[in-house]
ROLO-11361 format. One record per residue: residue in one letter; residue number from 1; chain; x, y, z of N, C-alpha, C in turn. Coordinates in Angstrom, 2 decimals. Each point is the difference from the previous one (the first is absolute). Layout:
N
a:NUM:A:X:Y:Z:X:Y:Z:X:Y:Z
...
This chain:
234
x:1:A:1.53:-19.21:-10.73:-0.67:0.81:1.00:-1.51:0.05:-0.27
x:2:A:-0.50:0.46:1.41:-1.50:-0.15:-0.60:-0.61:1.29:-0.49
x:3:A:0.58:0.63:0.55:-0.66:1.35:-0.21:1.53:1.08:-0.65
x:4:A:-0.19:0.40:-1.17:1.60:1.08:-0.58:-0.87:1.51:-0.07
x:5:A:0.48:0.86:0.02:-0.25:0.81:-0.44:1.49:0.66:-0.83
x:6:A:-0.48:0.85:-1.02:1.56:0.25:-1.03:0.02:0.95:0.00
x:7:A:0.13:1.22:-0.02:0.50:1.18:-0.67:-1.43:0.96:0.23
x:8:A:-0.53:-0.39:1.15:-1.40:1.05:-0.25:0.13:1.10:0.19
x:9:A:-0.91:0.95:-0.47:0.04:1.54:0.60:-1.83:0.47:-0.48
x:10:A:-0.20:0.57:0.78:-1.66:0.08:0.43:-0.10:1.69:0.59
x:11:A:-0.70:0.52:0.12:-0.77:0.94:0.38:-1.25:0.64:0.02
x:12:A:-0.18:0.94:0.14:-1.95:0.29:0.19:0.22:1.60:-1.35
x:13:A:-0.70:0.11:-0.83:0.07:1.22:-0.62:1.52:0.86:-0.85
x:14:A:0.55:0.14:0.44:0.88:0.53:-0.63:1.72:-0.26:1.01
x:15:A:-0.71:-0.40:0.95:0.86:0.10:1.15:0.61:-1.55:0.54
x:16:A:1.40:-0.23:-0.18:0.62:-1.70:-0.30:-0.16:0.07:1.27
x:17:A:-0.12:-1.04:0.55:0.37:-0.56:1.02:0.97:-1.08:0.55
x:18:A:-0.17:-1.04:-1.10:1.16:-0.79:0.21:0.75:-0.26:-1.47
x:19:A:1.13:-0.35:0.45:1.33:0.34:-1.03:0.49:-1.18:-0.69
x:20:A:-0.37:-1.14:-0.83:1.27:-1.39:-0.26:-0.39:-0.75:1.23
x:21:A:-0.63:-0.42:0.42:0.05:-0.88:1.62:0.03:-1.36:-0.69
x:22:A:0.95:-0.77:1.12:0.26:-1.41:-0.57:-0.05:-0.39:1.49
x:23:A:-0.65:-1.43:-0.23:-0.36:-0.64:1.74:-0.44:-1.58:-0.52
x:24:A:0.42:-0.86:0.86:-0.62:-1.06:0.28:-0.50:-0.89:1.08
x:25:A:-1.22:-0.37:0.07:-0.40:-1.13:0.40:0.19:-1.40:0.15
x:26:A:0.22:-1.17:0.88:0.11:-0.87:-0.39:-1.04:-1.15:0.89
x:27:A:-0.28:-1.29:-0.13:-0.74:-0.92:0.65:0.24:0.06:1.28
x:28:A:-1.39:0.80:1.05:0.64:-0.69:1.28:0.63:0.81:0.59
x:29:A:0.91:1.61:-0.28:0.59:0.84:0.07:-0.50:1.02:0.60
x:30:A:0.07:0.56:1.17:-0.46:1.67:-0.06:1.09:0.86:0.06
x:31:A:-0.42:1.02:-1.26:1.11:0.89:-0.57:-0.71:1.60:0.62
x:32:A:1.08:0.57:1.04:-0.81:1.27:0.54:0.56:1.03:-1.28
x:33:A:-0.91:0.85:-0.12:0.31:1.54:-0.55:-0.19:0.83:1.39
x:34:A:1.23:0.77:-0.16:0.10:1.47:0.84:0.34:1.06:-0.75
x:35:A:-1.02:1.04:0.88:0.50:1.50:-0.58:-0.60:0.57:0.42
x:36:A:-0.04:1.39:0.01:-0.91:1.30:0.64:-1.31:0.51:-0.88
x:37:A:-0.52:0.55:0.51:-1.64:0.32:-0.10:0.13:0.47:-1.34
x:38:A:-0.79:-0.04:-0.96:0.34:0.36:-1.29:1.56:-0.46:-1.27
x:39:A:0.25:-1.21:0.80:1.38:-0.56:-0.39:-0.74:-1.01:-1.59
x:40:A:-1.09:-0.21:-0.04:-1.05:-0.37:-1.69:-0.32:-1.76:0.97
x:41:A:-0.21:0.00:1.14:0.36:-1.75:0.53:-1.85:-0.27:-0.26
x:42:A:-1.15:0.37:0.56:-1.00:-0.04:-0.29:-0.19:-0.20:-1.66
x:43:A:0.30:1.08:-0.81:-0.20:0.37:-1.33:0.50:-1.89:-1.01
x:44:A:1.32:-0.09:0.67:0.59:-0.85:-0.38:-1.16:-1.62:0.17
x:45:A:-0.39:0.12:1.06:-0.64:-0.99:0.04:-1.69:-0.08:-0.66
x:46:A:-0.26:1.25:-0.16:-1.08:0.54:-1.14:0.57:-0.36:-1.45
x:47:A:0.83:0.08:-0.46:0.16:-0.15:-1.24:-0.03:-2.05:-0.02
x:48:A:1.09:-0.64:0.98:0.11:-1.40:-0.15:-1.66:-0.36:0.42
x:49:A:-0.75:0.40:0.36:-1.62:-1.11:0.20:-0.62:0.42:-1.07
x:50:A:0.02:1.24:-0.51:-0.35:0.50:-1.37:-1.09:0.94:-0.09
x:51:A:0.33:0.89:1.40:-0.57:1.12:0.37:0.08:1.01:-0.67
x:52:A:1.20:0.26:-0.27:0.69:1.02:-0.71:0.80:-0.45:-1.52
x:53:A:-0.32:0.37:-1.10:1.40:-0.04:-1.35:0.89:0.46:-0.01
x:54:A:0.99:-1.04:0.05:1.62:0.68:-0.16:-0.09:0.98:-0.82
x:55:A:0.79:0.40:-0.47:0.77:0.51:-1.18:1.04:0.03:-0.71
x:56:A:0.45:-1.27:0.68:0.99:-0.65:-0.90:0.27:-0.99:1.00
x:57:A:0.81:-1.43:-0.48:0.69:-1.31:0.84:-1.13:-0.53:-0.01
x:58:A:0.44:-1.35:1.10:-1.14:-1.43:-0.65:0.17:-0.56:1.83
x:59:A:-1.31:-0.07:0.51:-0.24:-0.82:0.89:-0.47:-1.79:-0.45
x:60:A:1.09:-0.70:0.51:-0.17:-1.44:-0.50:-0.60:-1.13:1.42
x:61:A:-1.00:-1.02:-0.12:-0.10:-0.89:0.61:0.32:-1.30:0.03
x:62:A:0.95:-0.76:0.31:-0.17:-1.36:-0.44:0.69:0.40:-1.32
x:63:A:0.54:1.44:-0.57:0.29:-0.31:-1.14:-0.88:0.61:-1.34
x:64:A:-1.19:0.06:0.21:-0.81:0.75:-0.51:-0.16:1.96:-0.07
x:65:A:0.12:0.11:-0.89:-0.46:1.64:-0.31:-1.23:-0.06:0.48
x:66:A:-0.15:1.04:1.07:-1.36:0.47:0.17:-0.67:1.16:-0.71
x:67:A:0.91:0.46:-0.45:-0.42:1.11:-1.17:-1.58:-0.19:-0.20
x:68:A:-0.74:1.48:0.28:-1.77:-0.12:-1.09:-0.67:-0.98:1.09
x:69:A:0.58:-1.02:1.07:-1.13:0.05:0.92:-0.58:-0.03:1.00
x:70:A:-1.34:0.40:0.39:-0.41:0.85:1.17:0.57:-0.57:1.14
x:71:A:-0.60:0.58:1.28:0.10:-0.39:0.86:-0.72:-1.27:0.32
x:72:A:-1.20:-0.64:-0.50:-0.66:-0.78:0.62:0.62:-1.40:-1.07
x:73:A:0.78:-0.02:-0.76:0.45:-0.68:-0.90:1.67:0.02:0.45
x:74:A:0.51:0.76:0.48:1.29:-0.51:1.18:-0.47:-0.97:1.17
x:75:A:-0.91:0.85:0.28:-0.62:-1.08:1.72:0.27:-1.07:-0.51
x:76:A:-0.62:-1.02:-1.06:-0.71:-0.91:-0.25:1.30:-0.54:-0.45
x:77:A:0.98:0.69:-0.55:1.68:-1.02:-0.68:0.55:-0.07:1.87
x:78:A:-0.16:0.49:0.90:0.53:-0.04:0.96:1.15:0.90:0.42
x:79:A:-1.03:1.15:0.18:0.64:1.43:0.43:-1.22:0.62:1.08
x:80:A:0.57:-0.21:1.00:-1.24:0.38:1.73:0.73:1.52:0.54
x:81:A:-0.94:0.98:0.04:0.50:1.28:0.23:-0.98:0.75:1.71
x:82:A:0.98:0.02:0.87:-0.68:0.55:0.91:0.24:1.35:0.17
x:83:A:-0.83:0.97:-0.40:0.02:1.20:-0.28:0.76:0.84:1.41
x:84:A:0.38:0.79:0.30:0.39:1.33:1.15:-1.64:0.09:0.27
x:85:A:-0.39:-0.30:1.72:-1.36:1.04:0.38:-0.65:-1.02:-0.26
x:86:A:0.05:-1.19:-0.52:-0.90:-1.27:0.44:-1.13:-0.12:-1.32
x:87:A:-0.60:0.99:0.07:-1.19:-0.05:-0.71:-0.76:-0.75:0.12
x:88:A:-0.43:-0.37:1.11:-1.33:-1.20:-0.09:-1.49:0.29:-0.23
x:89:A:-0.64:-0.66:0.59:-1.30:0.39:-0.23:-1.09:-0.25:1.22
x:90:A:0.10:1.46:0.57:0.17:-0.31:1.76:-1.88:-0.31:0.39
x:91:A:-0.82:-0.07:-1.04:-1.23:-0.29:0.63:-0.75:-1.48:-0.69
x:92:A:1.85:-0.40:-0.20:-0.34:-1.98:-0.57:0.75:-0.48:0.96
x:93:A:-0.26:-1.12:0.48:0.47:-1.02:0.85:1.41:-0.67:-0.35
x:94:A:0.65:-0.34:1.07:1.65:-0.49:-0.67:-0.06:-0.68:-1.02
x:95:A:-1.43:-1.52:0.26:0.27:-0.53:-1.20:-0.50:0.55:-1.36
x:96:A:-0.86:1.19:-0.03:-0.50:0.29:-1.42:1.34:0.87:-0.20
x:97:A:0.82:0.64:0.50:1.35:0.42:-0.37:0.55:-0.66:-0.91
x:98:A:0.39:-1.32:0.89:0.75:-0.82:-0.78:-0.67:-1.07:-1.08
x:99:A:-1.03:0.31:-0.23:-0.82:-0.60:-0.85:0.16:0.75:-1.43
x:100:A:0.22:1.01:0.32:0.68:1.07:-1.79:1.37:-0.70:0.09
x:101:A:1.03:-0.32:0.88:1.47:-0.16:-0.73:-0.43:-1.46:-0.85
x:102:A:-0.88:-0.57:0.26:-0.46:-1.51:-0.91:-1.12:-0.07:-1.05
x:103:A:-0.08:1.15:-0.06:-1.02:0.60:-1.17:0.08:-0.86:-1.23
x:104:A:1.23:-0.28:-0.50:0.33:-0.49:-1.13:0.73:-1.15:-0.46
x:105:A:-0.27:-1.02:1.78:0.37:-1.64:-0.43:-0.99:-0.41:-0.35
x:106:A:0.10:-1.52:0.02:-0.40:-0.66:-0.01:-1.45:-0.77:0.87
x:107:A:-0.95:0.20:-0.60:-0.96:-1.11:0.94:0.25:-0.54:1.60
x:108:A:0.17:0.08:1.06:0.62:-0.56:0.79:0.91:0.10:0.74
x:109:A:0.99:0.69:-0.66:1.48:0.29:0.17:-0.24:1.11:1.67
x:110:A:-0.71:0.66:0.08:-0.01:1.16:0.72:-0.36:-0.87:1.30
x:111:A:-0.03:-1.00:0.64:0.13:-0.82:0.79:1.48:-0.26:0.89
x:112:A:0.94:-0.16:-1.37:1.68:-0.24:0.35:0.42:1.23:0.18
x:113:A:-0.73:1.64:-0.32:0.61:0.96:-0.04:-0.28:0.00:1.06
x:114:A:-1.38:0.03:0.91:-0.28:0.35:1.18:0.54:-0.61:1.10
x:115:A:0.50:-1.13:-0.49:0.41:-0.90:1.31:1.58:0.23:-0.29
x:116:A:0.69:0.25:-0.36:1.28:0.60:-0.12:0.30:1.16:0.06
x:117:A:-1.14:1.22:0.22:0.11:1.40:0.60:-0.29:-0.48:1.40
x:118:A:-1.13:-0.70:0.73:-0.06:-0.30:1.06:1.14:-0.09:0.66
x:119:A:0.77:-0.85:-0.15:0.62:-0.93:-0.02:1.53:0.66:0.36
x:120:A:0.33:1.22:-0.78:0.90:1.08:0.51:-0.40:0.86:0.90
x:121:A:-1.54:0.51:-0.04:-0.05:1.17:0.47:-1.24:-0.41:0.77
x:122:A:-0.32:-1.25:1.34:-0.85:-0.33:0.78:-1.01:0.83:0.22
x:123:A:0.85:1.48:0.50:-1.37:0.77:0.59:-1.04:0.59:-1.42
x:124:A:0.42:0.07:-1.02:-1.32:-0.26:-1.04:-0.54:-0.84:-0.17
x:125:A:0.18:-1.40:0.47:-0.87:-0.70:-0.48:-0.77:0.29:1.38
x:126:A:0.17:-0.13:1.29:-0.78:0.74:1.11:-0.85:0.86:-0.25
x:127:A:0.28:0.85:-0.95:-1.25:0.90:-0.21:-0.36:0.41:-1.06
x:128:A:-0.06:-0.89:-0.89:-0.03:0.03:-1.69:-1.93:0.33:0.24
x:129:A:-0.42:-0.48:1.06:-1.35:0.99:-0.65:-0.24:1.53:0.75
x:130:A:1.21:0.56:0.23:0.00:0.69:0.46:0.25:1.38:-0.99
x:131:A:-0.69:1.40:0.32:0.35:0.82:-1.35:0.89:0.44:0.22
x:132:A:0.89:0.07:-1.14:1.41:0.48:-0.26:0.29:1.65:0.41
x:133:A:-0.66:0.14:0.34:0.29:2.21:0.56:-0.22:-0.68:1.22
x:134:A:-0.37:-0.62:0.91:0.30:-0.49:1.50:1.07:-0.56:0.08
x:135:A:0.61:-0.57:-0.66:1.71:0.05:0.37:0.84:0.77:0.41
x:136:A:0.64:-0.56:0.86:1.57:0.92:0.52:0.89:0.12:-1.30
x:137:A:0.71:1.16:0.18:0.87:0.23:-1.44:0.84:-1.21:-0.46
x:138:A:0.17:-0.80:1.08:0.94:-1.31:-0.56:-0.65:-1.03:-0.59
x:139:A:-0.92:-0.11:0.31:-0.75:-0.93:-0.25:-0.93:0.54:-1.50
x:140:A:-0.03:1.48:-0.34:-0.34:0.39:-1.19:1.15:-0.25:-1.05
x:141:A:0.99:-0.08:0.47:1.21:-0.33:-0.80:0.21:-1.47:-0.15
x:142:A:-0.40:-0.60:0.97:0.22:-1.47:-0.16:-0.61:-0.86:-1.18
x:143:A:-1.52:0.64:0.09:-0.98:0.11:-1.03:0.42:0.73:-1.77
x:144:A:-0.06:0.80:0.28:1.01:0.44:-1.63:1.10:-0.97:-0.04
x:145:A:0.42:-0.97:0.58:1.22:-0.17:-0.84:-0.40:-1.71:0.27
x:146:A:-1.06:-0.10:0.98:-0.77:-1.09:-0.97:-0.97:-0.59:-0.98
x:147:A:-0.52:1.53:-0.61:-0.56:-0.24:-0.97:0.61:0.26:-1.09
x:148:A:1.45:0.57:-0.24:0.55:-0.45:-0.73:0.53:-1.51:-0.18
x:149:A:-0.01:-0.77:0.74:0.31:-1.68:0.50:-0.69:-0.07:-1.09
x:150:A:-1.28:0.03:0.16:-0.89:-0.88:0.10:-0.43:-0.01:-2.00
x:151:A:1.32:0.30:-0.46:-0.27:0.39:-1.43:1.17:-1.48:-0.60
x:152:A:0.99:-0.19:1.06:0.74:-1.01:-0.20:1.20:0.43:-0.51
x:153:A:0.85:1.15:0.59:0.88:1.15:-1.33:1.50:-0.99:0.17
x:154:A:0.57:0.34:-1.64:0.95:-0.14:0.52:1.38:0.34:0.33
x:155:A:-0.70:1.63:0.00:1.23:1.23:0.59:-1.33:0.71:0.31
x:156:A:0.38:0.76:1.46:-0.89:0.65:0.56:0.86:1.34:0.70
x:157:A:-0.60:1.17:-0.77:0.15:0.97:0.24:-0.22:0.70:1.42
x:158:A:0.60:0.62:0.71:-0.85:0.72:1.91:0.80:0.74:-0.25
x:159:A:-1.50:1.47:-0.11:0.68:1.26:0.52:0.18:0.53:1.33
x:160:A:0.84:0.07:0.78:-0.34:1.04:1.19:-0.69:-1.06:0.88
x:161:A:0.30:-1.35:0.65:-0.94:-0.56:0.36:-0.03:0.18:1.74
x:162:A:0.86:0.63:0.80:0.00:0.59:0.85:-0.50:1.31:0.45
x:163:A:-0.16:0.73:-0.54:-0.64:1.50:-0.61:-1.02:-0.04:1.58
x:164:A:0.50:0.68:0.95:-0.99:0.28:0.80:-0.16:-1.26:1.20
x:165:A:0.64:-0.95:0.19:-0.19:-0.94:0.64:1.20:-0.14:1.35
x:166:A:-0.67:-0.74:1.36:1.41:0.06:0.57:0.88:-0.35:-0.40
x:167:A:1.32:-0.55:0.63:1.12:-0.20:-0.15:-0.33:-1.65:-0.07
x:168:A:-0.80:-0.55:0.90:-0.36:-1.37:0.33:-0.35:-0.37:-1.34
x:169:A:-1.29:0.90:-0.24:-0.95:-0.80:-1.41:0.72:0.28:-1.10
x:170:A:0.93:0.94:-0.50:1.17:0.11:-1.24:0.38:-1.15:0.76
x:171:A:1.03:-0.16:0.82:0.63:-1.87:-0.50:-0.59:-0.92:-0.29
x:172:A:-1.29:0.23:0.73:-0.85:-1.40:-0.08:-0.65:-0.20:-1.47
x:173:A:-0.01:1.19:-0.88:-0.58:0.04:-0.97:1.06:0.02:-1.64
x:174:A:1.30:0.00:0.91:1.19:-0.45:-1.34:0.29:-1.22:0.03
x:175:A:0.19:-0.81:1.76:0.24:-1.29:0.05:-1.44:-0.71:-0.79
x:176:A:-0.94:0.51:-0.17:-1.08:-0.53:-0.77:0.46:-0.21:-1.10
x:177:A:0.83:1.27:-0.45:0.16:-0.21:-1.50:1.30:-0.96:-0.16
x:178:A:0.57:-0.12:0.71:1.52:-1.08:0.03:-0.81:-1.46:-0.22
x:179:A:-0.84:0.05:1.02:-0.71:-1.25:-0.56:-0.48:-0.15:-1.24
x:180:A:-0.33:0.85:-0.32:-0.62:0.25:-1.76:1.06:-0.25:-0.64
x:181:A:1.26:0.32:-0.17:0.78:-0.24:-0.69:0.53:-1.55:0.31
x:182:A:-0.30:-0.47:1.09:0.67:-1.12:0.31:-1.47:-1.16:-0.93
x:183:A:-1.07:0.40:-0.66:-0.29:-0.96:-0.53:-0.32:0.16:-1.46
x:184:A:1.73:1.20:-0.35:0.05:-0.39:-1.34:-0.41:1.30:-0.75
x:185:A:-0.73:1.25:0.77:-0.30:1.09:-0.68:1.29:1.22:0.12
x:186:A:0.02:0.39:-1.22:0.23:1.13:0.09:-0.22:0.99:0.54
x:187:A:0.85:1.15:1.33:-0.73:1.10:0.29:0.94:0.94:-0.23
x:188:A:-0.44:0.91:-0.80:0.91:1.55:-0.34:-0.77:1.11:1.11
x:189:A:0.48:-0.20:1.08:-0.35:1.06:0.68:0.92:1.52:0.23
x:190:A:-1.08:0.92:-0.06:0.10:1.30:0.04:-0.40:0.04:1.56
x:191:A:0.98:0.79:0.85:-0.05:0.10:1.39:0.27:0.82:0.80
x:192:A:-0.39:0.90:0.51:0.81:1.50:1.30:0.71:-0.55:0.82
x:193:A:-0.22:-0.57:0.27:0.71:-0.75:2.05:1.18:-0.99:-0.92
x:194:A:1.25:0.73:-0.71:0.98:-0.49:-0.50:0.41:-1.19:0.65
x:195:A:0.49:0.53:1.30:0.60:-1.04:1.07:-0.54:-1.39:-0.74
x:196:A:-1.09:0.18:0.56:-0.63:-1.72:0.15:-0.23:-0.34:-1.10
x:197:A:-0.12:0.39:-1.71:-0.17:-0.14:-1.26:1.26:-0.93:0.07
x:198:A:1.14:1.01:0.12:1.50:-0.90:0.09:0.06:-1.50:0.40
x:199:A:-0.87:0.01:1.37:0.32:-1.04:0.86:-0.52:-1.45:-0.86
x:200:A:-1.64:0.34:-0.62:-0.28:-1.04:-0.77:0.25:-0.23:-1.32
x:201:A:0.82:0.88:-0.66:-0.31:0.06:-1.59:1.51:-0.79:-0.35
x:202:A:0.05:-0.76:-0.78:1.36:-0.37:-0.46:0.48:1.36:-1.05
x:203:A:-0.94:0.62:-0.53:1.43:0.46:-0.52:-0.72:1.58:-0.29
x:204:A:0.27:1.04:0.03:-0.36:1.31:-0.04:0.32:0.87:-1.33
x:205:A:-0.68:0.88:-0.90:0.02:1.23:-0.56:-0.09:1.36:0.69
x:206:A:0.69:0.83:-0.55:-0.13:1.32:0.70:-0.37:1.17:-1.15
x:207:A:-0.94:0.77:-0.17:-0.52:0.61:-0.63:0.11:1.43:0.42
x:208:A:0.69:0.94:-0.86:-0.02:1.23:0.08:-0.26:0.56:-1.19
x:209:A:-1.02:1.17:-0.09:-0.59:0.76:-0.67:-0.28:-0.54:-1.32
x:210:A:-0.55:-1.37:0.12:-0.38:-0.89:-1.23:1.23:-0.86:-0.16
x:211:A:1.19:0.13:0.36:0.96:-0.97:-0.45:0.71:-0.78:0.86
x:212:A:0.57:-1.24:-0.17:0.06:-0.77:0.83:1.72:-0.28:0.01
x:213:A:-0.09:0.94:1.15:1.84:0.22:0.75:0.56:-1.17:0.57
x:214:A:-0.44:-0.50:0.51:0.61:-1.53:0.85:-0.61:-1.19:-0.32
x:215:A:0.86:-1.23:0.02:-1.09:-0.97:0.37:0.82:-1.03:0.39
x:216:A:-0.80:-1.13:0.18:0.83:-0.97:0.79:-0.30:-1.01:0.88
x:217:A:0.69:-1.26:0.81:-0.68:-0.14:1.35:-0.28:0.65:0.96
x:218:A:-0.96:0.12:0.89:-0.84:0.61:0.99:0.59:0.31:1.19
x:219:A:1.20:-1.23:0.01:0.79:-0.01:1.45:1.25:0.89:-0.72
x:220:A:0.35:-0.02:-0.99:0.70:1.01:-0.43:-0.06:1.58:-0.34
x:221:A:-1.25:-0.03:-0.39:-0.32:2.06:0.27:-0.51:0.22:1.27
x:222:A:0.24:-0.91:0.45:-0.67:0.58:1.80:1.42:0.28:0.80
x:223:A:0.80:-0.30:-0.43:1.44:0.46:0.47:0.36:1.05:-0.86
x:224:A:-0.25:0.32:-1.51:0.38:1.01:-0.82:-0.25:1.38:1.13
x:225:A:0.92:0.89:-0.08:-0.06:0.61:0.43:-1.13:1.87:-0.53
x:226:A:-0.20:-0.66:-1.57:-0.68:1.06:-0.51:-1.60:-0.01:0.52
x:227:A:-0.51:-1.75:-0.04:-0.72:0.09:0.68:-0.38:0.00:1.36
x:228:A:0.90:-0.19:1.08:-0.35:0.40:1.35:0.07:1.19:0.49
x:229:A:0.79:0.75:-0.96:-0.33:1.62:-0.15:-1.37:0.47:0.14
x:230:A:0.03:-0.56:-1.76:-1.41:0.67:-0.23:-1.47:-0.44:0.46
x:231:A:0.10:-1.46:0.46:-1.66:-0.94:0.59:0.27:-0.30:0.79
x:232:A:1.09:0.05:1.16:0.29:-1.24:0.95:0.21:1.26:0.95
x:233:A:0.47:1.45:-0.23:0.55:1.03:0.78:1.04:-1.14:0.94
x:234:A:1.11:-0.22:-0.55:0.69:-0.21:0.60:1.58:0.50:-0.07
């Protein structure tokens, strides 16, 4: 697998948040996490980019302990994190956006990043000199999750990447990521709009109050009946 996580448990101060969590990643794969607001799914993905220190268990890449290092030293083994809320940098232009996710190739390289974010996501390259706070919310999202591209990952984290968007631009902006996975990346996405998480993810986690109750194929907890209860109201 490309991405393991073992036995983690993490929290802020005194207060756990998550419990033993075991999950994997694999080449090419998008693996959804579900759960409710405060279920540790954000936190969780703070601790794997190396936002946050466990406090116990081992996030592995490729096999590797990431143990002790930072975040900008995951990027670079090939770990791309698109934060919840975008975070861009709304009075730089699309391409100086995506000019930080390539901060730390190679000479040159930021050429193949740009023309392969293009390349998914047309209407940025349309207005890559355009400043990033003049974007429509989809197109601010399109942008976060191609400047994570543009780092070359090879498991890529999306929080929440619908968060506020129609119904149109959430599909249009997961089938983005299906394509992402279709050339070989990893995506562990964290997602609200369950339904359609299901529809693209091969295979799903379910996260309650730090611990992880279900898991499985995607086309299979979408029939579970615990979850169409509880995310699907059905």
């Amino acid at each position: 697998m490309r991405l393991a996580v073992e036995a983690l448990e993490a929290g802020y101060g005194k207060a756990q948040v998550l419990f033993g969590v075991d999950l994997e990643v694999g080449k090419g794969e998008i693996v959804a996490l579900l759960g409710a607001n405060g279920a540790g799914k954000t936190t969780l993905l703070r601790v794997i980019s190396g936002l946050l220190r466990p406090w116990a268990g081992r996030v592995l890449l490729d096999g590797r302990d990431l143990k002790g290092l930072s975040p900008a030293k995951r990027a670079r083994l090939g770990l791309g994190h698109v934060p919840e809320g975008r975070q861009l940098f709304p009075l730089m232009t699309v391409e100086e956006n995506l000019r930080l996710g390539a901060a730390f190739l190679a000479p040159g390289r930021d050429k193949e990043g740009y023309q392969r974010v293009y390349a998914l996501f047309p209407r940025l390259g349309e207005r890559r000199r355009q400043l990033a706070g003049t974007l429509s919310g989809g197109e601010q999202q399109m942008l976060a999750i191609g400047r994570a591209l543009m780092g070359f990952p090879k498991i890529l984290l999306v929080d929440e990447p619908s968060l506020g968007l129609s119904p149109r631009l959430a599909e249009e902006v997961l089938l983005a990521l299906k394509a992402v996975a279709g050339e070989g990346v990893g995506v562990f996405l964290v997602e609200q709009n369950v339904a359609l998480s299901l529809e693209v993810a091969e295979r799903a986690y379910v996260l309650e109050q730090g611990r992880v109750v279900l898991e499985g194929p995607a086309r299979v907890l979408a029939q579970d009946p615990r979850v169409r209860e509880a995310y699907l109201s059905l």
